[in-house]
C-alpha positions in Angstrom: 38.8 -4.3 -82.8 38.4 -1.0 -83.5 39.9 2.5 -82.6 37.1 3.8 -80.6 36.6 0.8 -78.5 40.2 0.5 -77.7 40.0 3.9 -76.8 36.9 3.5 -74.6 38.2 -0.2 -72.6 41.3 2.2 -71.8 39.1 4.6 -70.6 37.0 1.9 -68.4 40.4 0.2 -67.1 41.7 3.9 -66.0 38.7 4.8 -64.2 38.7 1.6 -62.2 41.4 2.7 -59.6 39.9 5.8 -59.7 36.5 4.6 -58.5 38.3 2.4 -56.1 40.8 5.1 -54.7 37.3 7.8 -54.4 35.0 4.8 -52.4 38.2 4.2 -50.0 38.3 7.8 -49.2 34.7 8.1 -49.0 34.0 4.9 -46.9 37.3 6.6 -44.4 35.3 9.6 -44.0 32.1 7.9 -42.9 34.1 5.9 -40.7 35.9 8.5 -38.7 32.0 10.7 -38.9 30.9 7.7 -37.0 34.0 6.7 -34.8 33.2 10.7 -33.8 29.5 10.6 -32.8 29.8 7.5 -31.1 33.1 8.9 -29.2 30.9 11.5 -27.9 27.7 9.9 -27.5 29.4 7.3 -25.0 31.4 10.2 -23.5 28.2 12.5 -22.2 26.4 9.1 -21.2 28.9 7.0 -19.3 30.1 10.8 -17.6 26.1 10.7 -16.4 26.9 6.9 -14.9 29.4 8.2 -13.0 27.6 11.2 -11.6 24.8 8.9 -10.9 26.8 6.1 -8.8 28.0 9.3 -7.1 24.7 10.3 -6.3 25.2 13.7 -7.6 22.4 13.6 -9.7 22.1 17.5 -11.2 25.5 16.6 -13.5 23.9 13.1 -13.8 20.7 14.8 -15.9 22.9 17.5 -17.4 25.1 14.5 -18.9 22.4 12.7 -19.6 20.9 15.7 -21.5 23.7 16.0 -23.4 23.9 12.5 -24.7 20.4 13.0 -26.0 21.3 16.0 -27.8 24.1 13.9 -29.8 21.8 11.1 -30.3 18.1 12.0 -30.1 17.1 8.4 -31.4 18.6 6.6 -28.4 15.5 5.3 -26.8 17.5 4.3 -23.5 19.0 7.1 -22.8 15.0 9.2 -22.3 14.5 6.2 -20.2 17.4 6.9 -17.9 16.4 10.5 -18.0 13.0 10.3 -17.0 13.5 7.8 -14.6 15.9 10.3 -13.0 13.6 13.4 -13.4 10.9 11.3 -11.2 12.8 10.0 -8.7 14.2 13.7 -8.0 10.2 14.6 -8.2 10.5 16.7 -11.4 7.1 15.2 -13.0 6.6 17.3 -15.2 10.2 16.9 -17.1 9.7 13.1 -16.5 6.1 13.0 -18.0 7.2 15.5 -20.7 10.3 12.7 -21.9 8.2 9.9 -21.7 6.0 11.5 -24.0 8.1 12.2 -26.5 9.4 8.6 -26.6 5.6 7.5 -27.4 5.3 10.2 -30.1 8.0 8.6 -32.1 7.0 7.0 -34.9 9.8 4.5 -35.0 9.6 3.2 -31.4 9.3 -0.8 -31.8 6.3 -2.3 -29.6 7.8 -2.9 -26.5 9.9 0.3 -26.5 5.8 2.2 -26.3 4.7 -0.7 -23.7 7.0 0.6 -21.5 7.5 3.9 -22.3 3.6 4.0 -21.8 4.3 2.5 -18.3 6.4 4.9 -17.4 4.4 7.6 -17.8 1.9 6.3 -15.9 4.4 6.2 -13.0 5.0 9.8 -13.3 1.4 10.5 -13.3 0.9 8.8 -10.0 4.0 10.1 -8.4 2.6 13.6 -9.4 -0.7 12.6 -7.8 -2.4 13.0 -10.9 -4.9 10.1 -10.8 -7.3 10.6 -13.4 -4.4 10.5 -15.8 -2.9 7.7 -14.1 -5.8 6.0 -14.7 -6.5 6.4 -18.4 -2.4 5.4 -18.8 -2.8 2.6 -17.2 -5.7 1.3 -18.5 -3.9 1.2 -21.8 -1.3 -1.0 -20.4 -4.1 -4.2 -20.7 -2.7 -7.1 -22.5 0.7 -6.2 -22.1 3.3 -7.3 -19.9 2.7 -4.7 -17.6 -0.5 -5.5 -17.4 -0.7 -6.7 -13.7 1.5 -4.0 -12.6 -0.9 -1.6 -14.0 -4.3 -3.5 -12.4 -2.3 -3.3 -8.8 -1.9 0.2 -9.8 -5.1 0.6 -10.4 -6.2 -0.9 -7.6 -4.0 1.5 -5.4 -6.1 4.2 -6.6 -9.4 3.3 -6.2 -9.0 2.4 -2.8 -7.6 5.9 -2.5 -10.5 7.3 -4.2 -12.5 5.0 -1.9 -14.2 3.7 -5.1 -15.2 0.8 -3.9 -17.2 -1.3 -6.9 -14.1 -0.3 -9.3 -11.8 -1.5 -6.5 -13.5 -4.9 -6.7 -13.9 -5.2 -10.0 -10.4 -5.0 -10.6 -9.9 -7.7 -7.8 -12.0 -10.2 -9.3 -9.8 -9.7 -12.8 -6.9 -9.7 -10.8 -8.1 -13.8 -8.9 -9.1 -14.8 -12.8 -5.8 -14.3 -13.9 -4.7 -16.0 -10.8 -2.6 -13.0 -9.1 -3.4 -13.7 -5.8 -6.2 -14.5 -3.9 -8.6 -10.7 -3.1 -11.5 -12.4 -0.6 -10.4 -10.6 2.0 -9.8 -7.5 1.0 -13.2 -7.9 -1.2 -15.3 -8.4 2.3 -13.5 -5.0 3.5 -15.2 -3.1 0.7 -18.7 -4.3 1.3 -17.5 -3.3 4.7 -17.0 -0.1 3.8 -19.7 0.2 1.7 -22.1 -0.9 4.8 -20.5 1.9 7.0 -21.4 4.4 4.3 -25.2 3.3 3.7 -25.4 3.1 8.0 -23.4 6.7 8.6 -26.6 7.6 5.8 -29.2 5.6 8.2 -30.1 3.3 5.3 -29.5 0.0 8.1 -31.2 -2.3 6.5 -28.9 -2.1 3.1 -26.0 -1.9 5.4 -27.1 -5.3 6.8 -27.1 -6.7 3.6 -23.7 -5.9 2.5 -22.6 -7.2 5.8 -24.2 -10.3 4.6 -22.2 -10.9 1.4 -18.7 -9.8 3.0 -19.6 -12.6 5.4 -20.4 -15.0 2.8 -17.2 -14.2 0.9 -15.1 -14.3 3.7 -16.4 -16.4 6.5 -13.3 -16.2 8.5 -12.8 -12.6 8.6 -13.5 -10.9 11.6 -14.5 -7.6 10.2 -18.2 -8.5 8.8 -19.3 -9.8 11.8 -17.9 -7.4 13.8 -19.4 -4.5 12.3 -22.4 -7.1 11.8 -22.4 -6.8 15.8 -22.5 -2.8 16.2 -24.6 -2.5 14.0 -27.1 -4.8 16.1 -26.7 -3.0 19.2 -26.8 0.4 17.2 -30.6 -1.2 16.4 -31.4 -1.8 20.3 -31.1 -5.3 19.6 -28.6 -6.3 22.5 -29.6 -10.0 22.2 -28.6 -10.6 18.6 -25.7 -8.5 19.1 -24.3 -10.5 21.6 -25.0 -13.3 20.0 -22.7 -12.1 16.7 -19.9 -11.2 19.0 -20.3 -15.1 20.7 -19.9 -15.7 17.1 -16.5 -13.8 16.5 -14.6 -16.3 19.6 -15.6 -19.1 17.1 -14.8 -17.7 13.9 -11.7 -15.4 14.9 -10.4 -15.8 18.5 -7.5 -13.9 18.1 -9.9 -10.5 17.1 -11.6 -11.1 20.6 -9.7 -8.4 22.4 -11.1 -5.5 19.6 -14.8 -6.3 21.0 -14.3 -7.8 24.8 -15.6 -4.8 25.9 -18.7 -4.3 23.9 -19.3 -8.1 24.2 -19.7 -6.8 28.1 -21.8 -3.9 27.9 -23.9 -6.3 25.2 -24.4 -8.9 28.1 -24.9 -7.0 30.9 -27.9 -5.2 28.3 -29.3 -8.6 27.9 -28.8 -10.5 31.2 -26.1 -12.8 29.9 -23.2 -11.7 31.8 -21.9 -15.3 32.9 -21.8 -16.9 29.8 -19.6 -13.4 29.0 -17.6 -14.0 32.1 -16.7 -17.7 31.7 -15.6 -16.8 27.7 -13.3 -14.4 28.7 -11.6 -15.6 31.5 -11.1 -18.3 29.3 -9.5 -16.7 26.5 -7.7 -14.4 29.0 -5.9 -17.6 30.6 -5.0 -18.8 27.5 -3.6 -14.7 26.0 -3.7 -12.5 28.7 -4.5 -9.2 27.3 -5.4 -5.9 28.5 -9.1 -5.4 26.5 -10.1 -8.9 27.9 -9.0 -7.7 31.3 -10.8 -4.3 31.6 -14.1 -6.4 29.6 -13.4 -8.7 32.8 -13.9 -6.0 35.4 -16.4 -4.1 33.7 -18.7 -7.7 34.0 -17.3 -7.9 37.8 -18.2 -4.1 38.7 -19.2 -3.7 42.8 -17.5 -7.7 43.7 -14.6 -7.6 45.7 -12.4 -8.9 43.0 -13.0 -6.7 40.4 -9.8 -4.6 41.1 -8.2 -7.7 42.1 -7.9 -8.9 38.2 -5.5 -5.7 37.9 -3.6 -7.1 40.7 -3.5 -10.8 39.2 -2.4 -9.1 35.8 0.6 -7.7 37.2 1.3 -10.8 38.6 1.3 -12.7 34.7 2.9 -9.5 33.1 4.4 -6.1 33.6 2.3 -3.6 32.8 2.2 0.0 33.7 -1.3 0.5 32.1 -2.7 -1.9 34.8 -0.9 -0.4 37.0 -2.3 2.7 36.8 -6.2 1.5 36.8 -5.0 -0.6 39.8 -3.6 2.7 41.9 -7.4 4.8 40.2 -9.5 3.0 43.0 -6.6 2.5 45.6 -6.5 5.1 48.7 -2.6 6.2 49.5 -1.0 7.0 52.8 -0.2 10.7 51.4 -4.1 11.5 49.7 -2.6 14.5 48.7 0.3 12.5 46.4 -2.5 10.6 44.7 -3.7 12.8 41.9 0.1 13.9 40.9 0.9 10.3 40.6 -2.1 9.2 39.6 -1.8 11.8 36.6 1.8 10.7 35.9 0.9 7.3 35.4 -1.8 7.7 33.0 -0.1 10.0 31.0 3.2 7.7 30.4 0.2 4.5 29.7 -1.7 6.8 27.3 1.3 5.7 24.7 0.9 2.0 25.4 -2.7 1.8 24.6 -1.9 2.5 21.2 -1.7 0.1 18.3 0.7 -0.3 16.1 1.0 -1.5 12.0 3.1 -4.2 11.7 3.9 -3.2 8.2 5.1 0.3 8.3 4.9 1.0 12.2 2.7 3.6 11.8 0.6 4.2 15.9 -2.8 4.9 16.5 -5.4 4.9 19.1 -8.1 3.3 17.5 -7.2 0.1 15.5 -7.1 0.6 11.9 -8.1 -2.1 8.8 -6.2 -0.5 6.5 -3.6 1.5 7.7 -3.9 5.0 7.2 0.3 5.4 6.6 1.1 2.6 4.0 -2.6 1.6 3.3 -1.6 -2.0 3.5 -5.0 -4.3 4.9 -5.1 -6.0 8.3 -1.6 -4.9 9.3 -2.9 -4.1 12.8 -2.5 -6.4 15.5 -5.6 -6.8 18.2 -3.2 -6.2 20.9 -2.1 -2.8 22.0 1.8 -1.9 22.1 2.3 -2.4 25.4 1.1 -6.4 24.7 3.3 -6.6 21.0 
């Protein structure tokens, strides 16, 4: 061997360790760069946990802030903070966040599925519905995808857009999410009441047709099928639809007992009224079949004494008080304070209540005007529940 290549494999052989010694070094300073970040990382984003399961949610976003700032790739960590900036109702920082996340480029799939979600949630917190509804549309064949049609559904019935409302139903039975009859029959329902408030009857009647084809046992149709009979004069047929209603949906008798009445008496059929219902009153005494009673029984010496008999089954103060209307007192001169008092601590009970949310009114309600849920009104007023 010669000179120069003994000189050269001593060069190699010392600059081994020398490599060796500079990597160690180098690979120690990476280590302690990263032992660093991820000590401070951690730090700002378990100090946010802690706020947060404290409730004090102000340091919970500043913390949360902070952790972002020391890692801006942490997908997670926007997640928390949006989710946070809607719940305190700070849309626009929320919708802002999530929309960052979905301009990433390196966002895996289901990072932008939900991240895409999200920020439909913040547009319908915000109320921002048109926005809500292009975000969520893009959610279709995803795995929010059902979330998003309910969603979607949510706001066309607030938009009382009735033909999306069922179109979105009928996706919603394909994919076997529940079953929409119902609440399909309530939009042609509404649909009728539009085209009759415009005085187009005959299309109304139609569309009170197909709810009642699609939902046979709903009471709605064939209610409003009813009023809108005796609306045309036609007292005869519209008696005849109400008739219908004991057969179909007993229980929904009390929301029409008194137009049944006024229908029979119109068209000379008031016994075959009367002997219904009493009937159904003996078997669910209630106080629209009662006050449908009397109205049938007006001038007979027992009209008022169906008030009396009431009181006798159940404790009521609002038959009370019609009872005491058409009574004569000792004191005449009591009788209009007391008669005055008693109505107005029964005007209360004659309300109806949502079973869902609890929400009172004095007309009865098919979709609740508080929590917009469908038939969460009982056909019994809350003295009766």
């Amino acid at each position: 061997m010669d000179s120069d290549a003994v000189i050269g494999l001593g060069w190699i052989l010392l600059g081994l360790p020398v490599a060796f010694i500079l990597g160690w070094f180098a690979s120690r300073f990476d280590l302690r760069q990263m032992r660093l970040e991820n000590r401070q990382a951690p730090k700002a984003y378990f100090r946010g946990l802690n706020f947060l399961l404290n409730e004090q949610q102000d340091q919970a976003i500043d913390a949360f802030i902070e952790a972002v700032q020391n890692d801006p790739d942490t997908s997670e960590l926007h997640f928390a903070l949006g989710n946070l900036f809607r719940r305190r109702g700070e849309y626009e920082r929320a919708v802002r966040v999530h929309q960052h996340l979905l301009g990433r480029g390196d966002l895996n799939r289901a990072d932008r599925e939900r991240a895409q979600h999200a920020l439909a949630l913040d547009y319908l917190k915000a109320g921002l519905l048109d926005r809500a509804e292009e975000a969520l549309r893009r959610l279709e064949g995803t795995p929010f995808e059902e979330q998003s049609r309910l969603a979607l559904l949510a706001i066309y019935e607030r938009s009382r857009d009735w033909e999306q409302a069922a179109a979105i139903t009928e996706r919603l039975t394909a994919s076997a999410q529940g079953d929409f009859t119902v609440r399909r029959a309530h939009y042609l329902c509404e649909q009728a009441a539009a085209r009759s408030a415009a005085g187009d009857l005959e299309a109304a009647v139609g569309l009170l047709e197909q709810a009642t084809a699609i939902a046979p046992g709903a009471p709605r149709p064939r209610i409003e099928r009813a009023v809108l009979e005796r609306r045309r004069g036609r007292d005869s047929e519209a008696f005849s639809a109400f008739m219908k209603i004991d057969e179909t949906a007993p229980l929904a008798l009390p929301l029409v007992a008194r137009a049944l009445a006024e229908s029979a008496l119109a068209c000379g059929r008031t016994e075959e009224a009367r002997a219904l219902l009493i009937a159904r009153y003996d078997a669910m005494p209630s106080l629209d079949l009662l006050d449908a009673i009397v109205l049938l029984e007006q001038g007979s010496a027992e009209a008022r004494e169906w008030y009396v008999r009431h009181l006798e089954r159940e404790p009521s103060l609002v038959a009370a008080s019609r009872w005491l209307a058409g009574e004569t007192l000792t004191h005449e001169n009591l009788h209009p304070p007391v008669q005055k008092a008693l109505d107005h601590a029964a005007k209360p009970l004659l309300r109806y209540r949502c079973a869902a949310c609890g929400f009172e009114a004095q007309q009865h309600f098919w979709q609740c005007p508080g929590c917009q849920t469908w038939d969460s009104y009982p056909a019994r007023r809350v003295e009766e529940l």
